[in-house]
C-alpha positions in Angstrom: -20.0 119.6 -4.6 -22.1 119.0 -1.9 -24.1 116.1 -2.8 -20.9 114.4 -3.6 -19.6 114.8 0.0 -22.8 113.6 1.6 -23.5 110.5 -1.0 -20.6 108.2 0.7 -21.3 109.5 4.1 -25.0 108.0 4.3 -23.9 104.4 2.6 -21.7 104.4 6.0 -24.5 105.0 7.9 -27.1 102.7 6.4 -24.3 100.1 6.9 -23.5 100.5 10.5 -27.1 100.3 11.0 -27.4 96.7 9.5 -24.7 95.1 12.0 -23.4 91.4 11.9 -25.7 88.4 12.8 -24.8 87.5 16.4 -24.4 83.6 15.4 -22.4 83.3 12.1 -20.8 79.7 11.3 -17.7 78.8 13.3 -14.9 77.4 11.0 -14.0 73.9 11.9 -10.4 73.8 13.5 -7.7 71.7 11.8 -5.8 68.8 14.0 -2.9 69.8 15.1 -0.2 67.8 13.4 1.7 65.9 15.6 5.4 65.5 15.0 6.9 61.6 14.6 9.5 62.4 17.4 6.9 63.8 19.9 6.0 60.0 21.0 2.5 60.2 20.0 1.3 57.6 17.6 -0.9 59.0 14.4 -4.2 57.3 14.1 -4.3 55.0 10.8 -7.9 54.2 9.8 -8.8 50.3 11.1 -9.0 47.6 8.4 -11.9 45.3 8.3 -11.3 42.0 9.3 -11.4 39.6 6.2 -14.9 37.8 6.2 -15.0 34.7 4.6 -17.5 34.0 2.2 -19.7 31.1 3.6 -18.9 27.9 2.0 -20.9 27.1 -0.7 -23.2 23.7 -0.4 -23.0 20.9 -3.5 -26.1 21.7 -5.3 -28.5 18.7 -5.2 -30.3 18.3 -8.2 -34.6 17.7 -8.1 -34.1 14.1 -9.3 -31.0 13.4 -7.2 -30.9 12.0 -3.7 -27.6 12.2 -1.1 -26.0 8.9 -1.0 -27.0 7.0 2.4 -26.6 4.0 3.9 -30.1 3.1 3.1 -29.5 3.5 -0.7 -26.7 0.7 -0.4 -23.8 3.3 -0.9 -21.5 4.4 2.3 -21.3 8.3 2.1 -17.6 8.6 1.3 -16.4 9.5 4.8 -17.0 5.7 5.6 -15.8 4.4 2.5 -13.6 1.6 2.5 -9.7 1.8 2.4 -8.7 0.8 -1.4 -5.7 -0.8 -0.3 -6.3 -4.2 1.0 -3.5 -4.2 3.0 -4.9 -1.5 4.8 -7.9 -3.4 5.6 -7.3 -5.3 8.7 -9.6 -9.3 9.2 -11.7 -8.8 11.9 -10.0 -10.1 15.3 -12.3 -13.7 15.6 -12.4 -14.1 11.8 -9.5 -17.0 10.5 -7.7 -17.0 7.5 -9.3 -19.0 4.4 -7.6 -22.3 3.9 -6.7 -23.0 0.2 -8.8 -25.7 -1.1 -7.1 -28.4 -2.0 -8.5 -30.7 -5.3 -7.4 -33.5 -7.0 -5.1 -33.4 -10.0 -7.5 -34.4 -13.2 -5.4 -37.4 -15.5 -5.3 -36.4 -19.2 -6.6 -39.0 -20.7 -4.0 -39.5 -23.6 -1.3 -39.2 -21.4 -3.0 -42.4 -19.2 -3.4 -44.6 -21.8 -0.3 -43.7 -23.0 1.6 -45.1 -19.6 -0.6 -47.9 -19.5 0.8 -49.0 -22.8 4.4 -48.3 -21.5 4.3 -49.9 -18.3 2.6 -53.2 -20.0 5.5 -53.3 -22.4 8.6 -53.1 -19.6 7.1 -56.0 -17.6 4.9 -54.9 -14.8 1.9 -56.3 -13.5 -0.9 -54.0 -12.0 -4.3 -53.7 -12.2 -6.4 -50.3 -12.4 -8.6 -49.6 -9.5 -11.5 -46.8 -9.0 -10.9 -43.4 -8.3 -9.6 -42.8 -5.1 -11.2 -39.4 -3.2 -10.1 -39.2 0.4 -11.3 -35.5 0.8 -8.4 -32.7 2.0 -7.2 -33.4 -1.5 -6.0 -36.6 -0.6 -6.8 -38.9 -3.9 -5.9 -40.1 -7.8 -7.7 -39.6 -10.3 -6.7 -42.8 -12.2 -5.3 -45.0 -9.6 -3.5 -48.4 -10.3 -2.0 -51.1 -7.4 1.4 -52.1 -8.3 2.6 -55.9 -7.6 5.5 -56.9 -9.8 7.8 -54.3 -10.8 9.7 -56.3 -13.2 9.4 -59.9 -14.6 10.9 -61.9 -11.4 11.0 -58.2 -9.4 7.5 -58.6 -6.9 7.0 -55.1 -5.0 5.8 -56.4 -1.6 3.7 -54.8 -0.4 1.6 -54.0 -3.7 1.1 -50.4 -3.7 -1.5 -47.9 -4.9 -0.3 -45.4 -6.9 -0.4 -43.0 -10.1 0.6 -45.1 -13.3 3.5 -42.2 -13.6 5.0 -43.0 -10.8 5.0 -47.1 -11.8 6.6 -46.9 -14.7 9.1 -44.5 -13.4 9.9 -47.2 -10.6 9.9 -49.9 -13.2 12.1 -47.8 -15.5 14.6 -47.0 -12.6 14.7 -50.5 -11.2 15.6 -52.0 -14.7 18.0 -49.1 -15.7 19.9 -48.8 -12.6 19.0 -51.3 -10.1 19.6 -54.0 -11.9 23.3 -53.3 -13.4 24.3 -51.7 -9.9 23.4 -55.3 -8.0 25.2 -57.2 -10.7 28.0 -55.3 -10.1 27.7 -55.1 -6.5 26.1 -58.2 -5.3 26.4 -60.8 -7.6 26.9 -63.2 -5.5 23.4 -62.8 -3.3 21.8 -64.0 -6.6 19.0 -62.3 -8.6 17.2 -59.2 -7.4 13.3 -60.5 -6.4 12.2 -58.3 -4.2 12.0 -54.3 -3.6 10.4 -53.7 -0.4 8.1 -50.5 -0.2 7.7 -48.6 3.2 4.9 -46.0 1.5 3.1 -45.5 -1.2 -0.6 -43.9 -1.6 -1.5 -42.6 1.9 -3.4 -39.7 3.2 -1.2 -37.4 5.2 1.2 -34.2 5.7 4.6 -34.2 4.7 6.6 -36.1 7.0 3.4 -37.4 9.0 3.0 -33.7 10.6 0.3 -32.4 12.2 0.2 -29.3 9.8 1.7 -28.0 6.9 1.6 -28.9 2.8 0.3 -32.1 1.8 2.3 -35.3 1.3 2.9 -36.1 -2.5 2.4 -39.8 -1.3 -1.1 -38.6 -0.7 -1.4 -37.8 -4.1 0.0 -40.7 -5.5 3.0 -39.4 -6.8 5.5 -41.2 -4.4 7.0 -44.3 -3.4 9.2 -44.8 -0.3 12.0 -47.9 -1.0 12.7 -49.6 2.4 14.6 -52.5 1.4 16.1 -54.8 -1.2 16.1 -58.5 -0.9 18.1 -61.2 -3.1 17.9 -65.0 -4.6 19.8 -66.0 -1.2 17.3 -64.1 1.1 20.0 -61.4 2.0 17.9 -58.2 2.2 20.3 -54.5 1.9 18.2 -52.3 4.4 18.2 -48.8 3.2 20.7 -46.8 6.3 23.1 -43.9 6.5 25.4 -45.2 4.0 27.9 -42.1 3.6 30.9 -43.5 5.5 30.3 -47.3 4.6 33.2 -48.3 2.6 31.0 -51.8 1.7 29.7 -52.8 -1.7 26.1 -53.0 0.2 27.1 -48.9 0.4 28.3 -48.5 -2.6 24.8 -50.0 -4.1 22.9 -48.2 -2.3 24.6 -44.9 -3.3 24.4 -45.5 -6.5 20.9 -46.4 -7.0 20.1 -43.4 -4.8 22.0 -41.1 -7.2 20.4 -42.4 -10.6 17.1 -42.5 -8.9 17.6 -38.4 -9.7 17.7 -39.6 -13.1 14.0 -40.8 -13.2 12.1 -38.7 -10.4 11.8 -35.9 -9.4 12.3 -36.0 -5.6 15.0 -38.2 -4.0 15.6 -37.9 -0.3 17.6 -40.5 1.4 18.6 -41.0 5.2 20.9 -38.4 4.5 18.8 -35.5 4.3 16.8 -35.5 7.4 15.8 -37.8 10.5 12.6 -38.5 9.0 14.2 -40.5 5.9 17.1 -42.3 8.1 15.5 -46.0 6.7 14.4 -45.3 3.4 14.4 -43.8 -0.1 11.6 -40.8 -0.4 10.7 -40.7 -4.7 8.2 -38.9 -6.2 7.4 -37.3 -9.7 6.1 -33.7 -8.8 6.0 -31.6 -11.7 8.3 -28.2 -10.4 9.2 -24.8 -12.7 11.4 -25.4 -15.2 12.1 -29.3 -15.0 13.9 -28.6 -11.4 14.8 -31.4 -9.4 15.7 -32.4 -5.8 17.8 -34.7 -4.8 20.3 -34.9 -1.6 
């Protein structure tokens, strides 16, 4: 009974004896939580500010260079607009004037008119090639001195045979019946008087612009017409002349649509005022002009 008393008594002792360590470990105190409506803002934890990877260079290959100006190539910031119209002349460079040649005569076609223009009546003789430079030439040139048997063109004039045998066709088709009709009594037709034929110029004999289809030899200019008698019908504004000289001379103006391609007369523009402007350029679609 004794024993039994004193056991638990000494384990108090021998454990007041042992005491606490004066330092233990001090639990870490938890932040207070702060209430929304208290003012104070919570702390958030900071994101990182993106970092962009750096760019990645073109790999250049052991056996391949960067283009330079020395290898012949402009690297492609200093390549060239594609669009021409973006690519402005330099300031002191001029435009490129077309350059103008001279129209080749097929050859079949030639012989061809020569045969034709023999068999209506003209006389003409074929001359050497005519080259002027500018484009002013023919090919195949021929001077023209008798229209039609009796018919003298005065001056003779050098031009394509085309062009001749067109005249001669016109003349025999059209002059001819319109002066019987007209003018019988001043006698035969003898003369047609030409103001132009084959000469190097501009249109119109200005200082710039397309080239003259005279200077090609595809155009005669009809000044005059002079009878038997020696009455000549000078080519005029016509329009209002109530005469049977104006009625002649419209009337061969008119069909002279039928056998060129070009008519002008004095009433289309100051520069034709005292003559008859034919020629036989080729346009789109067989179009003619004639006023």
């Amino acid at each position: 009974m004794t024993l039994r008393l004193l056991a638990p008594l000494l384990s108090l002792v021998l454990l007041a004896g042992a005491g606490l360590p004066e330092n233990g470990p001090v639990p870490e105190k938890k932040p207070a939580a702060v209430e929304p409506d208290q003012g104070t803002t919570v702390a958030t934890p900071q994101e990182k500010p993106d970092v962009k990877p750096e760019e990645t260079k073109p790999e250049v290959k052991p056996d391949e260079k960067p283009q330079t100006k020395e290898d012949g190539k402009a690297p492609a910031s200093e390549a060239k607009p594609e669009n021409p119209v973006d690519a402005k002349p330099a300031a002191d460079q001029k435009p490129q004037e077309p350059v103008l040649t001279i129209k080749p005569e097929d050859g079949k076609d030639y012989a061809a008119c020569l045969v034709d223009l023999k068999a209506i009546g003209a006389v003409f003789k074929e001359v050497p090639r005519i080259d002027d430079g500018r484009g002013c030439g023919i090919d195949k040139p021929l001077t023209l001195s008798t229209v039609l048997p009796g018919i003298t063109l005065k001056p003779e004039g050098t031009m394509r045979c085309e062009t001749a045998l067109e005249l001669a066709r016109w003349t025999k088709d059209a002059v001819l019946p319109a002066a019987k009709v007209a003018l019988e009594s001043e006698g035969e037709l003898t003369t047609i008087n030409q103001a132009s034929s084959y000469i190097c110029r501009l249109r119109n004999n200005a200082k710039t612009g397309k080239i003259s289809e005279h200077a090609r030899g595809n155009a005669i200019d009809i000044a005059s017409f002079t009878f038997k008698n020696g009455k000549s019908i000078e080519i005029q504004p016509r329009d209002e002349d109530s005469t049977l000289a104006g009625a002649f001379q419209r009337a061969v103006t008119a069909t002279g649509c039928l056998y060129f391609e070009t008519v002008l007369d004095p009433g289309s523009d100051e520069a034709h005022e005292n003559h008859l402007h034919f020629d036989v350029i080729e346009r789109k679609g067989g179009y003619r002009y004639c006023r």
